[in-house]
C-alpha positions as CSV (number, residue, x, y, z in Angstrom):
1,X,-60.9,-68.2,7.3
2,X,-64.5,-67.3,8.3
3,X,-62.9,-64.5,10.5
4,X,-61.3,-63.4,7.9
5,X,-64.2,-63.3,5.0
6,X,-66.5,-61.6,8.1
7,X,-64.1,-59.0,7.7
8,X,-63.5,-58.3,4.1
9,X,-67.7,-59.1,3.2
10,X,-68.9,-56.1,1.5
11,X,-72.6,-55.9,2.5
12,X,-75.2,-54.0,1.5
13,X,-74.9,-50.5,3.3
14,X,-78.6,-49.3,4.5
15,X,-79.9,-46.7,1.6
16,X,-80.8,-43.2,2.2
17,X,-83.3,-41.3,-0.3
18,X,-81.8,-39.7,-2.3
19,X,-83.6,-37.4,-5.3
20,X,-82.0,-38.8,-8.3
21,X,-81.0,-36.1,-11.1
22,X,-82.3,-36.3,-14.5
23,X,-78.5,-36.2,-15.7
24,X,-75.0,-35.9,-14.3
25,X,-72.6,-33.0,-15.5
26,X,-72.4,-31.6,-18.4
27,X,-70.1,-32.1,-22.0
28,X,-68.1,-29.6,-23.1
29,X,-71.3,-28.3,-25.4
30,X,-73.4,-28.6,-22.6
31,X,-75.5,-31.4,-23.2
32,X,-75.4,-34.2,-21.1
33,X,-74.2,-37.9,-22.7
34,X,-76.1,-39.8,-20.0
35,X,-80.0,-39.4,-18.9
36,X,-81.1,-41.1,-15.7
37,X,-84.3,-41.9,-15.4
38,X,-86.7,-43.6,-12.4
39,X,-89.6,-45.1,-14.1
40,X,-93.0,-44.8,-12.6
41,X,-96.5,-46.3,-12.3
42,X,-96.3,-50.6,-12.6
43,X,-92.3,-49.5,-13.0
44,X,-91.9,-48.1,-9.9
45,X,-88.2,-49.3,-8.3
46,X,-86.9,-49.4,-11.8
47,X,-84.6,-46.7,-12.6
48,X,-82.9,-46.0,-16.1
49,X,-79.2,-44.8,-17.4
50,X,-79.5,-43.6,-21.1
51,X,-76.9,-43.5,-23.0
52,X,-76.9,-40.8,-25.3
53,X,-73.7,-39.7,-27.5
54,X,-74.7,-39.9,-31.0
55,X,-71.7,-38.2,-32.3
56,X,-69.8,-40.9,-31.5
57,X,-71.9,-43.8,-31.3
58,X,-71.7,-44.1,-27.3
59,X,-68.0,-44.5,-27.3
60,X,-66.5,-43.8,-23.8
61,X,-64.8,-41.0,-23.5
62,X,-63.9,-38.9,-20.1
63,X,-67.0,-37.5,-20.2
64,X,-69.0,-40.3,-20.2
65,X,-66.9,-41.9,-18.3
66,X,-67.4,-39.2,-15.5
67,X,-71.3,-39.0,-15.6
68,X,-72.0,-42.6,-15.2
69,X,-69.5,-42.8,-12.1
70,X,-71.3,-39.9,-10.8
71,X,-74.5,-41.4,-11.3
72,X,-73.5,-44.5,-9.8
73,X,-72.6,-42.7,-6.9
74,X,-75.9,-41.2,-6.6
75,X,-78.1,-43.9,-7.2
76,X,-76.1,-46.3,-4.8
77,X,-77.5,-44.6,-2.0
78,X,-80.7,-44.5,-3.1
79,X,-83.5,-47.1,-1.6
80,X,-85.9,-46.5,-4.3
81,X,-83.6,-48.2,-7.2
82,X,-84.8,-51.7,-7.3
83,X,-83.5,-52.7,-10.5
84,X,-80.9,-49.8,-12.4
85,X,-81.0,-51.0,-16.3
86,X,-78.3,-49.3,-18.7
87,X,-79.6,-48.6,-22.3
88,X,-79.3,-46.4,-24.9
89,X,-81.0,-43.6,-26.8
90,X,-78.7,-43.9,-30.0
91,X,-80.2,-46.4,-32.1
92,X,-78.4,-49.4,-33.6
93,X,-75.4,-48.8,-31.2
94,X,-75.9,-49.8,-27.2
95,X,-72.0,-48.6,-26.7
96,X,-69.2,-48.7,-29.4
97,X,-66.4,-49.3,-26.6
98,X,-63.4,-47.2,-25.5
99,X,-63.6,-43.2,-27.7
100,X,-60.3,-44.4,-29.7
101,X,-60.5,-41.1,-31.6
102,X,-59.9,-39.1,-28.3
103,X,-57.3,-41.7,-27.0
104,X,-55.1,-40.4,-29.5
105,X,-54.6,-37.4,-28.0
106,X,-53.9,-39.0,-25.1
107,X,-50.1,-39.2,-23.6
108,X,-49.3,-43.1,-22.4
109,X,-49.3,-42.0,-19.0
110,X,-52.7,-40.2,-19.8
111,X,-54.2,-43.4,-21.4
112,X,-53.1,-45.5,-18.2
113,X,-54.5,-42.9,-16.1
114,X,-57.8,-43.1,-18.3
115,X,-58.2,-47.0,-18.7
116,X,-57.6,-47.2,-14.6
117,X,-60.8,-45.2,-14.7
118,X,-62.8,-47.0,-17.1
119,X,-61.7,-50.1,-15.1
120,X,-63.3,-48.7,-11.9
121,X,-66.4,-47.3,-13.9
122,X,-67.1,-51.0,-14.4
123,X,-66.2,-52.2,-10.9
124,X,-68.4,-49.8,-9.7
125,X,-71.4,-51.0,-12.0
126,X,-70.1,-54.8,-10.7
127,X,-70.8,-53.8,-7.0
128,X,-74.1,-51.8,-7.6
129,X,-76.1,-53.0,-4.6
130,X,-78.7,-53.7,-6.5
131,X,-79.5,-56.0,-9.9
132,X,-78.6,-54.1,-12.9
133,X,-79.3,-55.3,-16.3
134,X,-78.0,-54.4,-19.7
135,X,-80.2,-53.8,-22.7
136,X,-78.0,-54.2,-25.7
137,X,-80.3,-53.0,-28.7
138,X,-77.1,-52.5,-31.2
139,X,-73.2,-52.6,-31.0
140,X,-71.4,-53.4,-27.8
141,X,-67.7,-53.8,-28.8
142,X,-64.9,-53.8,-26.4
143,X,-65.8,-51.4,-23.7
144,X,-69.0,-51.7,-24.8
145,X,-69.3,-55.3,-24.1
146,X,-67.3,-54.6,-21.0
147,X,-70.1,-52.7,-19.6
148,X,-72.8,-55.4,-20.0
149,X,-70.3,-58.1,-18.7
150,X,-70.2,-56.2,-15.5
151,X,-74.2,-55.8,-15.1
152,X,-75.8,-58.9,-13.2
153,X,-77.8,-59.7,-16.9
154,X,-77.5,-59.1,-20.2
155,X,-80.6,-58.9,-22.7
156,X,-80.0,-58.5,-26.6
157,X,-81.5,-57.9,-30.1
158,X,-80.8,-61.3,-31.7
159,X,-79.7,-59.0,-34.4
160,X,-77.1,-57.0,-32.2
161,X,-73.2,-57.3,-32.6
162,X,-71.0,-57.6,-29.7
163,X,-67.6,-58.9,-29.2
164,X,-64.4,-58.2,-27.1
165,X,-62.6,-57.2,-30.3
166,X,-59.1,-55.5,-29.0
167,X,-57.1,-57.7,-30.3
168,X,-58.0,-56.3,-33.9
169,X,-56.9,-52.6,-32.6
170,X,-53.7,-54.0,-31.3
171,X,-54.8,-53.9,-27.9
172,X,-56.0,-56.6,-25.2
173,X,-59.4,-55.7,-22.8
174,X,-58.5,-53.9,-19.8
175,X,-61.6,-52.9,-18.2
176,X,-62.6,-56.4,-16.7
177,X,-63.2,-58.1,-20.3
178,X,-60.6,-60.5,-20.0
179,X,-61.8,-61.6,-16.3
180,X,-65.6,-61.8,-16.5
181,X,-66.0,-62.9,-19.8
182,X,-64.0,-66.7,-18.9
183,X,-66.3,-66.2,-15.5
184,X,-69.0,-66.1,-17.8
185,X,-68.3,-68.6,-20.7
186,X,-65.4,-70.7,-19.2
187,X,-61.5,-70.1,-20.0
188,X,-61.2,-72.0,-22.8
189,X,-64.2,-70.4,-24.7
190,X,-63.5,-67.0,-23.2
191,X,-60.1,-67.2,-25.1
192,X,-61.2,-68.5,-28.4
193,X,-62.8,-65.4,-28.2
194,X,-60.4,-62.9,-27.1
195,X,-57.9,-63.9,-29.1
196,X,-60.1,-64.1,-32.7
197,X,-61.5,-61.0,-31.9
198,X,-64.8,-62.7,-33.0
199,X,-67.8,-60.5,-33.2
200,X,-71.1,-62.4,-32.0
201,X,-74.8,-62.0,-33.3
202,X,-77.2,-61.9,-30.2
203,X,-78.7,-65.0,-30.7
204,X,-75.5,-66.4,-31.1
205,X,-74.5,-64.8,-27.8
206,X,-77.3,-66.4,-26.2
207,X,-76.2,-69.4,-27.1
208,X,-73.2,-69.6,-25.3
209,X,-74.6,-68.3,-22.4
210,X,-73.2,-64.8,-23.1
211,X,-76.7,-63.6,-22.6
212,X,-80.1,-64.3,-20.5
213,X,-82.3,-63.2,-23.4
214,X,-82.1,-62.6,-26.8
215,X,-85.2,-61.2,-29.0
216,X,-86.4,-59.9,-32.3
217,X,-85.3,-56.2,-33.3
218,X,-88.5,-54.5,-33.5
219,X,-89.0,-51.4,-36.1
220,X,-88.6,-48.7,-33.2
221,X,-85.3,-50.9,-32.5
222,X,-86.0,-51.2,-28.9
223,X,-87.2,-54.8,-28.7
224,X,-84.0,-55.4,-26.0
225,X,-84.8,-52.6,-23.7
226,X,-88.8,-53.8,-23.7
227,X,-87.6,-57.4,-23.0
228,X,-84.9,-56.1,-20.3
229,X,-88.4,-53.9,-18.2
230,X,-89.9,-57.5,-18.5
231,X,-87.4,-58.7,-16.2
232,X,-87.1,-55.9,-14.6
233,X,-91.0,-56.5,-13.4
234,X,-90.2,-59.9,-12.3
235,X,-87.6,-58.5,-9.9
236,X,-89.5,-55.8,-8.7
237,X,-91.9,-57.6,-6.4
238,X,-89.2,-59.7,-4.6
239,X,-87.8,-58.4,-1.1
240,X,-85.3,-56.0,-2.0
241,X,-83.3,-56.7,0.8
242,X,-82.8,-60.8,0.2
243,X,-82.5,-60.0,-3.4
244,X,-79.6,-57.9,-2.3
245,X,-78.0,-60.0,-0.7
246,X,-78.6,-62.9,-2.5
247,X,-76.6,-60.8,-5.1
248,X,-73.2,-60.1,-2.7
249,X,-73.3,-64.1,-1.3
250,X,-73.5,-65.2,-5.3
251,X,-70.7,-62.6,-6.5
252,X,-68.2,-63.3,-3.7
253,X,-69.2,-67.0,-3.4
254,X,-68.0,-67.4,-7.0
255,X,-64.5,-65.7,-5.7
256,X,-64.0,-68.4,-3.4
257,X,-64.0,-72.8,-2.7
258,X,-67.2,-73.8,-2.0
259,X,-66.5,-74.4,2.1
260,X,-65.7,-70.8,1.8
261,X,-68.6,-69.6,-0.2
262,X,-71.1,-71.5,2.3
263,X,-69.8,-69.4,4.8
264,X,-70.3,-66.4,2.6
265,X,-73.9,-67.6,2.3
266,X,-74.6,-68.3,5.9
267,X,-73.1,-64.6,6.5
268,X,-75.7,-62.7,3.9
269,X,-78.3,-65.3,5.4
270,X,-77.9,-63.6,9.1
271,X,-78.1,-60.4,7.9
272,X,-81.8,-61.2,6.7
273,X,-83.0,-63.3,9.2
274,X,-84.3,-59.6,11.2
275,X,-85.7,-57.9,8.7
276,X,-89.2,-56.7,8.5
277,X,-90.0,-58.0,5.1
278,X,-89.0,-61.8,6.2
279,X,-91.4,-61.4,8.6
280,X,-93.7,-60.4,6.0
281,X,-93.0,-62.9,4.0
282,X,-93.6,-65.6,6.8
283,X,-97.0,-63.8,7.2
284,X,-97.8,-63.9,3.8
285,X,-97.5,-67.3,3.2
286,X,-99.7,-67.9,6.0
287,X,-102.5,-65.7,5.4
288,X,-102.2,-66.8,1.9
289,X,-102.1,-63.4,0.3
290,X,-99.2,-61.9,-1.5
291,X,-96.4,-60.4,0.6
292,X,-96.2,-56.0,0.5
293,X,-92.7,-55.6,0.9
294,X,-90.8,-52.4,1.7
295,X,-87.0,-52.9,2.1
296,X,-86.9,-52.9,5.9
């Protein structure tokens, strides 16, 4: 078994630098729907996706769709992403789910082909190698929601909606909803809410444990996105490398039994064990000063 999980163990592949783009392609009108965005200054390591589709209330379409999985690819590679946070620049609205409107131009085979994609778009945000967090400042319904289940942590308006609400469309959730939200909330609870199509305030969402934080809407209605940098910052001065994977032995420990999932952690433990910044850390604590580390 441990052979076999030594095999299979997705770890962490050393990051190159990589320049990251301010967006990724372009819409049919030329303007981008996504901005990406590395913070600087006490936000250095943090880097930004922005939603920004007005015109249809961040609904995923294909080209949305496409520019997040080619910024994904981009900023995977990256060593200076710390901590990627998704957000958007549509107020109100943090993503309105699959773009229904364009679906119905699609053939069925086109719509399988479509969702198979918006499936991966959310595996790949699941395996990011490093934390991501979700700032959910409005509506996140069905694909919406979707997207935030698939980032590490969730931080909400107490006044924003969300809700796996397919069921109400005549449809089920079929990018990931309807296997990390009972990973999330527990079967029975995940169901209740599947199959009501209920539709949860944020404070109600935090809760049930749906999300980590849950604050007031401010008047810019950004109060999610400010909270979401606050954790951000608390992440940021962590070794990058142990907080990576810490993040691989928690995701595929929870795949597994627990004999399993030890050996998962004693695997992601080795790989730590020679890096520079445990050494730094060691130092640290023993010179009493607070550890400078760089991700080697």
């Amino acid at each position: 078994m441990l052979r076999a999980l030594t095999s299979t163990l997705r770890l962490p592949r050393p990051w190159r630098p990589l320049r990251t783009r301010s967006c990724a392609s372009h819409g049919a009108t030329g303007d981008p729907e996504i901005q990406v965005r590395a913070l600087t200054g006490r936000d250095q390591g943090i880097t930004e996706i922005l939603m920004n589709r007005p015109s249809a209330r961040n609904a995923l379409g294909n080209i949305l769709v496409s520019e997040l999985l080619e910024a994904l690819a981009q900023l995977r590679e990256d060593q200076q992403v710390r901590v990627l946070l998704f957000r958007s620049g549509v107020k109100g609205v943090f993503c309105a789910g699959a773009d229904l409107k364009e679906r119905e131009q699609m053939s069925e085979a086109e719509v399988g082909i479509f969702v198979q994609r918006l499936r991966g778009l959310m595996n790949e945000i699941a395996a990011f190698p490093a934390p991501t967090i979700a700032a959910m400042d409005g509506f996140a319904l069905g694909g919406g929601l979707e997207l935030a289940l698939a980032c590490d942590l969730r931080v909400a308006a107490s006044s924003a909606v969300m809700g796996l609400i397919e069921t109400t469309r005549g449809l089920l959730p079929g990018a990931g909803g309807t296997q990390r939200l009972p990973r999330c909330l527990g079967a029975a609870l995940a169901k209740e809410l599947i199959f009501t199509g209920r539709r949860l305030s944020g404070a109600q969402a935090q809760a049930l444990g749906l999300v980590n934080h849950a604050v007031s809407q401010n008047e810019e209605g950004n109060a999610a996105y400010h909270r979401a940098r606050e954790l951000a910052q608390e992440i940021l001065p962590q070794a990058p490398i142990a907080v990576r994977l810490g993040k691989v032995a928690i995701d595929r420990g929870m795949e597994v039994d627990i004999s399993s999932g030890m050996a998962i952690e004693g695997i992601c433990y080795a790989q730590n064990i020679p890096t520079q910044d445990r050494l730094e850390g060691m130092a640290a604590f023993r010179e009493k000063r607070p550890p400078r580390f760089v991700g080697k």
